[in-house]
Structures are given as C-alpha cells and as structure tokens.
PABA-413054 format. One line per 5 residues: number of its first residue (from 1); for each residue x, y, z of N, C-alpha, C, O, CB. Coordinates in steps of 0.1 Angstrom, whole numbers, plus 2048, in hexadecimal, padded with zeros to 3 digits. Glycine has a CB too. Layout:
BEGIN
NUM) X:Y:Z:X:Y:Z:X:Y:Z:X:Y:Z:X:Y:Z ~ ...
***
This chain:
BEGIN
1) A9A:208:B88:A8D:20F:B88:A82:205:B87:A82:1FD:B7D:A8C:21A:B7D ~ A78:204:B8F:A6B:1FE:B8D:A62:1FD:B83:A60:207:B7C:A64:202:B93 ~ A5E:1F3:B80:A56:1F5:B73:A49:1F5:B79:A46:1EF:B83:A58:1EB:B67 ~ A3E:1FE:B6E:A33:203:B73:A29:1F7:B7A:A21:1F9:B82:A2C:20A:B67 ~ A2D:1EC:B73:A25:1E3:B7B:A29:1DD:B89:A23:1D7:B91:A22:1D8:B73
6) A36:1E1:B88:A3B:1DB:B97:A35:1ED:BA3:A30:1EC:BAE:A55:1D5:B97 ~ A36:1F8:B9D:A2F:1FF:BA3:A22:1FA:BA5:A1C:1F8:BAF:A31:20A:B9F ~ A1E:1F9:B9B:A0C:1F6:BA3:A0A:1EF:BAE:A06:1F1:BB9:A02:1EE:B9A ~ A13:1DF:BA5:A10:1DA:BB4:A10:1DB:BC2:A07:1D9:BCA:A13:1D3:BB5 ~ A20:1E0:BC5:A25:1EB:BCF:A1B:1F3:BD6:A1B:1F6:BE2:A2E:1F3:BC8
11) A11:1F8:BCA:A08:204:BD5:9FB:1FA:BD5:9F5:1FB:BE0:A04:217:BCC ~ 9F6:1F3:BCF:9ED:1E7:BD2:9F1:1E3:BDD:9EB:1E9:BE6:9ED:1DC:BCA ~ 9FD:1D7:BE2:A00:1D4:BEF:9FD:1E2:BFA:9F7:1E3:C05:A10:1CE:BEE ~ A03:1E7:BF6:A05:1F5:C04:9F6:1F7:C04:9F5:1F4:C10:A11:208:BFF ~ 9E7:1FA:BFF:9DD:1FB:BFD:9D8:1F3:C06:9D0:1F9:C0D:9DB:1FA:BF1
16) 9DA:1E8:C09:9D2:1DB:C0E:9DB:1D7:C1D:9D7:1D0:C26:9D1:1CD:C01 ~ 9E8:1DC:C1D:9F2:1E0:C2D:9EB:1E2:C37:9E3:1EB:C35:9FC:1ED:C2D ~ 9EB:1DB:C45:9E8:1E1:C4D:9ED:1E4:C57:9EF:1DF:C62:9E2:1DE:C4F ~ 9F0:1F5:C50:9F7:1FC:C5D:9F7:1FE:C6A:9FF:205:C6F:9F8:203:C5C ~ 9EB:1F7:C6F:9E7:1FB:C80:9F1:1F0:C87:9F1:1F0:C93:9D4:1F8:C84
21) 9F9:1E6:C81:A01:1DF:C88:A0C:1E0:C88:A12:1D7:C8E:9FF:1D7:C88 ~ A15:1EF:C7E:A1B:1F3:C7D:A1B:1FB:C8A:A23:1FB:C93:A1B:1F5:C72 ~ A0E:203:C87:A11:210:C91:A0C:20B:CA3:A0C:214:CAC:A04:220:C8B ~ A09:1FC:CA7:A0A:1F8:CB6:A17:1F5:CB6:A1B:1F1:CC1:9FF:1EC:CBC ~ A20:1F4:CAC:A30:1F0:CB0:A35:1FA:CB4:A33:206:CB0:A3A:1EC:CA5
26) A41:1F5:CC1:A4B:203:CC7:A54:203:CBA:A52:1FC:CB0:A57:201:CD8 ~ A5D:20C:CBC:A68:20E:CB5:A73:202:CB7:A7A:1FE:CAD:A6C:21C:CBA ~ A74:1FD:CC0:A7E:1F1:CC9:A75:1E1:CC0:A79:1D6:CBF:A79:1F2:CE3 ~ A6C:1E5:CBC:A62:1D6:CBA:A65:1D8:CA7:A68:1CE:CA0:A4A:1D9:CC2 ~ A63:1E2:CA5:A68:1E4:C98:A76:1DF:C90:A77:1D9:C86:A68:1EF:C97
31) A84:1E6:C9B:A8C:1E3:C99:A91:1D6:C9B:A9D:1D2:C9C:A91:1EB:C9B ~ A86:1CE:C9E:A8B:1C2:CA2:A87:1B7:C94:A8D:1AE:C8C:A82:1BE:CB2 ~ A7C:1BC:C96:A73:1B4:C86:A80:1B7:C7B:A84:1AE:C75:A5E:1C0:C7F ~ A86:1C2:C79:A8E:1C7:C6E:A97:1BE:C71:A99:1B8:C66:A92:1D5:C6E ~ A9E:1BA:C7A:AAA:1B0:C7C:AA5:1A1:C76:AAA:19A:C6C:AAE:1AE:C8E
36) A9B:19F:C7D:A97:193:C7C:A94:18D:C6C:A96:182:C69:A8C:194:C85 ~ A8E:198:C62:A8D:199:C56:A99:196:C4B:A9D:1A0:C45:A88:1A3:C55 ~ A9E:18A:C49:AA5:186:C43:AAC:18E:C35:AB7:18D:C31:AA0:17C:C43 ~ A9D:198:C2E:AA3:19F:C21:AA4:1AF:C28:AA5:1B8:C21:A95:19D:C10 ~ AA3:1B2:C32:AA4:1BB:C3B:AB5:1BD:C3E:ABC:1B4:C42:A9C:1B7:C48
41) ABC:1CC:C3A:ACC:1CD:C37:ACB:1DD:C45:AD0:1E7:C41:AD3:1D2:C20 ~ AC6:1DC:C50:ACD:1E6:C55:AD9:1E5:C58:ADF:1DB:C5C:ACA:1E9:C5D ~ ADF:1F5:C56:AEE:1F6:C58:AF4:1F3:C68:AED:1F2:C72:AF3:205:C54 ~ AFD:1F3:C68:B06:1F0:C72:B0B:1FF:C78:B0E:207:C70:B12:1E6:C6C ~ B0C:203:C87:B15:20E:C8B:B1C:214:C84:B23:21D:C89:B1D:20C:C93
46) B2D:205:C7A:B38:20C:C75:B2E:20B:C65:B34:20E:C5A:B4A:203:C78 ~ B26:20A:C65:B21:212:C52:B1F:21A:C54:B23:223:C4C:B15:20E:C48 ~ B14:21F:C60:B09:22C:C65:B18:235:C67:B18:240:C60:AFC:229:C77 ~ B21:233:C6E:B30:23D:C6D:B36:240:C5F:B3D:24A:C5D:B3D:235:C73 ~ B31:239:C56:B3A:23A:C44:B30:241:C3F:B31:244:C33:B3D:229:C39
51) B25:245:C44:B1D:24A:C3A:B1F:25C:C39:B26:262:C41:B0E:246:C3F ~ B1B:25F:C30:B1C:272:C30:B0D:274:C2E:B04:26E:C28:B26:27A:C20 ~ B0D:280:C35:AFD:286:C34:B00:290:C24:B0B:294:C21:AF7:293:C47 ~ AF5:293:C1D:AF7:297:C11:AE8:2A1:C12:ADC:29E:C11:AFA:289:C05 ~ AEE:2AD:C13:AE1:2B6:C0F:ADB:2B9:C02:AE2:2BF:BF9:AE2:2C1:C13
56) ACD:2B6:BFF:ACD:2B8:BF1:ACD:2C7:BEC:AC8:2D0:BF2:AC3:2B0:BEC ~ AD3:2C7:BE0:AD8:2D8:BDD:ACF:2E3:BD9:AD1:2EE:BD5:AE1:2D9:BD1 ~ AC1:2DA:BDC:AB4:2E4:BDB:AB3:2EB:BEC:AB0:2F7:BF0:AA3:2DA:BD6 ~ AB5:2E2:BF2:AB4:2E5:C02:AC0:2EF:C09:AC3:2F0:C15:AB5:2D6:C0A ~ AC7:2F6:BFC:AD9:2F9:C03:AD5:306:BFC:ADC:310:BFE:AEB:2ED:BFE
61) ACA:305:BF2:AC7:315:BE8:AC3:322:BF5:AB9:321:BFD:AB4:313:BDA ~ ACA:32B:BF4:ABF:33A:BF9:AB7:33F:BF9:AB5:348:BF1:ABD:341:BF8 ~ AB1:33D:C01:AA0:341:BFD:A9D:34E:BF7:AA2:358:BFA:A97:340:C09 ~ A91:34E:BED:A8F:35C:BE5:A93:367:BEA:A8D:365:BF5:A83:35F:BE1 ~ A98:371:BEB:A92:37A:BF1:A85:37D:BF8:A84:37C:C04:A93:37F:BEB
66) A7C:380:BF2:A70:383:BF6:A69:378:C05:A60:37C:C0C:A69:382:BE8 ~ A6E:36C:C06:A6D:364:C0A:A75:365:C18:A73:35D:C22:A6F:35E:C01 ~ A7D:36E:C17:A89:374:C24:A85:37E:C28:A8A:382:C32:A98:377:C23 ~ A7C:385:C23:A76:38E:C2F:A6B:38B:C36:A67:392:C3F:A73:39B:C2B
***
C-alpha cells in the first residue's frame, strides 16, 4: 500500500502530465512504447490464456426489486 506521501506525489506528477501526447498516439504506437519500456511487464498470449475473469460479487447481486420494474 502507498504511503500518503508517495500518493501525493503520484497525483502531483499526473497534475503536470501531458496528456495530449498520449491522446495523438494510436493504439499500435502505444503498444509499442509499452514494449519498449524496460519496467513495462505486458503479458504474453500463454499468461492472457491462464488468466480467469472474476466478477466482483457486488456486480453478480439482483437488483432491488423496485429497480426491476
């Protein structure tokens, strides 16, 4: 868990980010930067196969009644 000062800084940096050179990247230009980023761990095909989707058990509740009609 983060400690409050490493949060701050965290939203300090993100504060002063500039996302407009995020958002002229394709998707293809992104995933490339991600490779290229040495502390960057995308998974591989056979991990993305080992994984399980997991719904969380607020999202699996019935909705109120009142809420279903």
């Amino acid at each position: 868990m983060p400690s409050r000062k490493q949060f701050e800084e965290s939203e300090r940096l993100l504060r002063g980010f500039d996302w407009s050179k995020v958002d002229a990247m394709t998707d293809e230009q992104i995933i490339e930067a991600a490779k290229a980023d040495p502390d960057s761990s995308l998974p591989t095909d056979a991990e993305l196969a080992e994984f399980d989707l997991v719904i969380p058990a607020k999202s699996r509740r019935k909705p109120p009644k009142e809420a279903a009609e």
